[in-house]
Each structure stands twice: as structure tokens, then as C-alpha cells.
C-alpha positions, 0 to 999 in steps of 0.5 A: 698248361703243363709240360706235358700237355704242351707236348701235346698241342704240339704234336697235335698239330699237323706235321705237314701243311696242306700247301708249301710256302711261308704264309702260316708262319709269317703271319704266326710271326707277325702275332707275335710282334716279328720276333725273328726281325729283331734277331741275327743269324747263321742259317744252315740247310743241307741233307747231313752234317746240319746238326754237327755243323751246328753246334761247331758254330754255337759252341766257336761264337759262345767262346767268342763271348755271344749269348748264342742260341741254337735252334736244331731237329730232331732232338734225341732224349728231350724235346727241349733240346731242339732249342738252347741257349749257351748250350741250355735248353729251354726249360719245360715252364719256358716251353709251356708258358710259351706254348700257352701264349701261341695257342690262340694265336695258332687257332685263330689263323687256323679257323681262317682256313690255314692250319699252321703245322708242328714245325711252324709253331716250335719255330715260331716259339723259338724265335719268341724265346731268343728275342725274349731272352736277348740273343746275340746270335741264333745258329738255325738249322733248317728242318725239311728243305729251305725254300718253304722250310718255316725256318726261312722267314727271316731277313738276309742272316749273316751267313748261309751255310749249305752242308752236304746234299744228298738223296733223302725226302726225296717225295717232297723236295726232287728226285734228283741231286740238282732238285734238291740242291735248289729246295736247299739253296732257297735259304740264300737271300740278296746280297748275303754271304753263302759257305758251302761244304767242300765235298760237294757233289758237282751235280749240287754244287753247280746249282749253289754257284749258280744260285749263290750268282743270282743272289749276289752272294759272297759264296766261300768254298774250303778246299780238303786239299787244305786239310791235314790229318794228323791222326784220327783215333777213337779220341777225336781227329788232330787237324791243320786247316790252312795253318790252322791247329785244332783238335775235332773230337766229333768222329768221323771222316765226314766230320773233318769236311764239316769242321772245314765248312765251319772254319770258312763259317767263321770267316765269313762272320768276320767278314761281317763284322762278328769278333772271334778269335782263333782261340775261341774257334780253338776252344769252341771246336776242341769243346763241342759235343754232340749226341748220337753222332759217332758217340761212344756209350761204352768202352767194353764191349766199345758201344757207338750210337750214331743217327745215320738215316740215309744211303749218303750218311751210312756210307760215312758211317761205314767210310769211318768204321773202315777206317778206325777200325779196318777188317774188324766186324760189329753186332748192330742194332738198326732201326730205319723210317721207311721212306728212307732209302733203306735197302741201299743204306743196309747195303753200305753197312751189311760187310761190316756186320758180323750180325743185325738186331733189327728194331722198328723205331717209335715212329708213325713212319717206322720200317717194320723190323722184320722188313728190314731183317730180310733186307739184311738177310739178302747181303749174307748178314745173319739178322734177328727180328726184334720189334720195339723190345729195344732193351732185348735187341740191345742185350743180343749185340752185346752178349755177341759182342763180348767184353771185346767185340764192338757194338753199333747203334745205327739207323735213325735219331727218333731210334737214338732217342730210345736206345740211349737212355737204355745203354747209359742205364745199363752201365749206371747198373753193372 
């Protein structure tokens, strides 16, 4: 089986099961000889700052001396990035030859009536991948939820960690903060250890104390009264946590409340037994890297990439921009899926926009590009239409934007995929 043709499989599969629960991929597990029973992990759920949070935790314990994987969606340039070791991804062969060994096994449970799902087979095959290769410690992060998320097959981890909550998925996990806050929660199990983000709504939270009690859960909650921001430029943040001295280069403010989540990740991990150094928590942070989130492309005109998807993480993004940048304007390229809640999202970045080129990203779920240009429209922003012609949109921003002027690339991770290649090829060619 070639690369590509396990993309193939994979894709093939059903993105979503018939019924929620967890019986497809523990019996996908079981076939495989229950890899995920033979591995530790740092298990992490939310709506925003799962990834960044993420790979905080993975690069601190990779200082701390661990053969750490990191198992993360959706990626941006290349599938494998959705599961690494020390930072290296799977490779295409380990990917195929693995594919290879589980299609029968996906087959078989599937032609006893339970067709197992895209997202339960890439997890499963993960799980086979770290134990096969000796993980210390693998770093999850959930892929829709928590209770039913594939994911949460495994035993009690070493930590939970529930990142910021917000409205998104709405049609699948509730309606309401509180709803969605319990589908997140249900990755906590009997007498395990839960950090929680500390800018958390009170509507969620309740329900993470609540549920935190109920599982007899050690629950750590940092406080942003501990933090101090000793300055934030375009360079990264230099912060102080508790006397602790550290330099975050992730961008944005939202950034600051996930190092923090982060730092009270390590401690509970120490609690656990886990050795790491303030050194390696140092290095490990001071060293993340992490694409499309508040990434810059270029400096002339300045070019940023960020996944913002939803109400709650454009209001970040927006939040950030204010702040690095206050009353300056930027020429954007958004591109959103249209089960988002994109006329709110447009409404948080629409002051900031000085004009909008409008894509539809390369997905089935995509909002046609000309939607979104009324949305835009309707907030005063002078909005142009571009389809899939991403390299045209991208070329409108930046002749606008001039040498000195400042383009931003939001709205979408599938979109990031696309637009990233593009830019980092156009400026191998100047």
C-alpha cells in the first residue's frame, strides 16, 4: 500500500459513527493488542488552545528527557503531522505499513455492523505506533468532545487538562456552555489529576469543579493574577508565573492563559512522579513551535497565518492584533467552514479590516466565499470574492497592503493548510 493510497483508506472512512460511544475503537484497540494500555498520557480537551497547549507540554517533557509523542488535529501541510515523536512525524512508510495491518482489521468489525469512523482508525493507528516505538509519554489532544471522543479509550492518564470552552460544534456536543463543558469533562476519570484553563467562563467551570468532585479528581486552577507580563512584541511575550521567568514566543494574549494552564500541567506531572526541571519547563517553552497560530510568514508587508475558526477564537485573535498593533488596520484573507458561527466571528474581525478577500477553504464543509463577502459587507468592510483562486486572493492583501501595510490570514486550519505553502513559495521566488 502506498502513501497515497492509504490517504485514501482513510479519508474513505466514515467521518462520523452512526451512534456516539466508544465500542468501535475499543474493539479496534483490542485487535490490535490494546496498545493504549501499555502507554502514559497527558490527555487534553477543550474548544481553543488544545493544540498550542499541546505542543507546550511535548516540547517541556522532550527537554525533560521522555521520547514523547504528540497525537494533535487537524494538521496544516501533511498528514503526518497529526502524530509525532520528539517533534518528528510519522513517516509516510510507518503510516502505510500500518494502515495496511489495520485495514482488515477495520473491515472485519465493520461487516459485523459497526462501521468504525476516520478519526477512530487514525487514533487507533497512533496508539499502535507509540507503543510500537517505546513512548514514554504520549501528549493527546481530544478530536471532537471527550466523552465519545475516540481519544478516551484509554485508562486514568497522568493528568487531564480542559483548555477553553466555548461555543463551537454546537449541533453535536450542546448548545450551551454548560452542555458542552460536560461532553469536554468526560475525559476525567476515578481518582486522576485535572488542570483547567484559568480564564474560564463560570458557566464551564462550574461544571469542571463539579465534575472534577465527582471523580475524585485532584483539579488545579492557575490564577492570571499570578502572571506578569513584562512585555509583548511581535517576538513573543517575556512572563513571570509565580516567580517563575520565562519567555513564551506563541503570540497572543490568549497564549499567555494556555502557558499558565501549562505551568500548573507540569506540576501536577511532578506530582505524579514525572522529573522535570525548571530548566527543561524553560527551554521547552522558550523552544515550541507551532504553525498557523499567530504565525508569521513575512515581515514586508508583515504577513500572519492564524487558524482562528470560531466566534471565541477571533475575539482572541482580534483581542491580540488590538493590542500589538492598536488602530492599525490589515487586508485579510478569511476563509471559514459553514457550521461555524461565522457571521459573529466576521463581526469580531470586521473593525480591524481595512479590506477582505474571501475564499472558500478545500473542504466539503466550506461557507461559499461569496456568502462570507456579504457577511463582510453588512460591517462596512469593502469584501472581494475569490473562490479557491487562493494565490489571486493572496496577491489582492498584499499588493494593498504594500511593503508596509500588514496582511492577515484567518479563518480556518483546512485554509492554513492551503495558504501556507503559497506564501513561503512566494517569497523562496522574490
Amino acid at each position: 500500500m502506498t502513501y497515497q493510497q492509504s490517504l485514501d483508506y482513510i479519508h474513505s472512512l466514515l467521518r462520523f459513527g452512526m451512534k456516539p460511544g466508544l465500542e468501535r475503537i475499543a474493539r479496534l484497540c483490542q485487535r490490535l493488542g490494546d496498545p493504549q494500555k501499555k502507554l502514559s498520557f497527558v490527555h487534553v480537551a477543550g474548544t481553543n488552545g488544545k493544540g498550542s497547549t499541546c505542543s507546550m507540554l511535548a516540547s517541556i517533557l522532550r527537554k525533560a528527557g521522555y521520547k514523547t509523542g504528540l497525537y494533535t488535529s487537524p494538521f496544516v501541510t501533511d498528514f503526518c503531522e497529526r502524530m509525532q515523536i520528539d517533534g518528528v512525524p510519522i513517516s509516510h512508510g510507518d503510516l502505510s505499513r500500518w494502515t495496511e495491518k489495520l485495514r482488515p482489521m477495520i473491515e472485519k468489525i465493520s461487516s459485523e455492523g459497526e462501521a468504525v469512523t476516520e478519526f477512530e482508525a487514525i487514533t487507533a493507528l497512533a496508539f499502535a505506533w507509540f507503543e510500537e516505538q517505546n513512548c514514554d509519554i504520549v501528549v493527546l489532544e481530544t478530536g471532537l468532545g471527550g466523552r465519545f471522543d475516540a481519544t478516551n479509550v484509554i485508562d486514568c492518564p497522568l493528568c487531564s487538562v480542559i483548555t477553553s470552552i466555548g461555543l463551537d460544534h454546537t449541533q453535536i456536543l450542546g448548545d450551551t456552555l454548560d452542555k458542552i463543558a460536560f461532553e469536554k469533562c468526560g475525559i476525567l476519570k476515578p481518582d486522576g489529576r485535572t488542570v483547567c484553563y484559568p480564564a474560564q467562563s463560570e458557566e464551564a467551570l462550574s461544571i469542571i469543579k463539579g465534575r472534577a468532585e465527582e471523580e475524585h479528581n485532584a483539579l488545579r486552577i492557575g490564577t492570571m493574577e499570578d502572571l506578569t507580563v513584562h512585555s509583548m512584541t511581535w517576538e513573543g511575550s517575556e512572563l513571570t508565573y509565580r516567580g517563575f521567568d520565562f519567555h513564551l514566543p506563541l503570540l497572543g494574549v490568549h497564549q499567555h492563559a494556555n502557558a499558565v494552564t501549562v505551568l500548573e500541567t507540569v506540576e501536577s506531572l511532578r506530582e505524579a512522579g514525572l522529573c522535570i526541571s525548571d530548566q527543561a519547563v524553560r527551554e521547552g517553552i522558550r523552544d515550541v513551535v507551532w504553525p498557523a497560530r499567530l504565525e508569521i510568514l513575512a515581515r514586508h508587508p508583515l504577513t500572519l497565518l492564524d487558524g482562528a475558526h470560531n466566534p471565541q477564537a477571533m475575539g482572541m485573535l482580534a483581542g491580540t492584533l488590538q493590542a500589538l498593533e492598536p488602530g492599525r488596520k490589515f487586508h485579510v484573507v478569511l476563509g471559514m467552514l459553514a457550521d461555524k458561527d461565522y457571521p459573529d466571528a466576521v463581526a469580531l474581525i470586521a473593525p480591524l479590516c481595512a479590506s477582505m478577500a474571501c475564499v472558500t477553504p478545500d473542504n466539503p464543509r466550506a461557507l461559499p466565499s461569496d456568502r462570507l463577502a456579504r457577511e463582510a459587507e453588512r460591517h462596512g468592510v469593502p469584501a472581494h470574492s475569490f473562490d479557491r483562486d487562493y494565490q489571486g486572493a493572496i496577491d489582492f492583501a498584499t499588493q494593498k497592503a504594500g511593503q508596509e501595510g500588514m496582511v492577515l490570514l484567518c479563518g480556518s486550519l483546512y485554509l492554513a493548510g492551503s495558504l501556507r505553502p503559497l506564501v513561503l513559495e512566494n517569497i523562496k521566488n522574490e
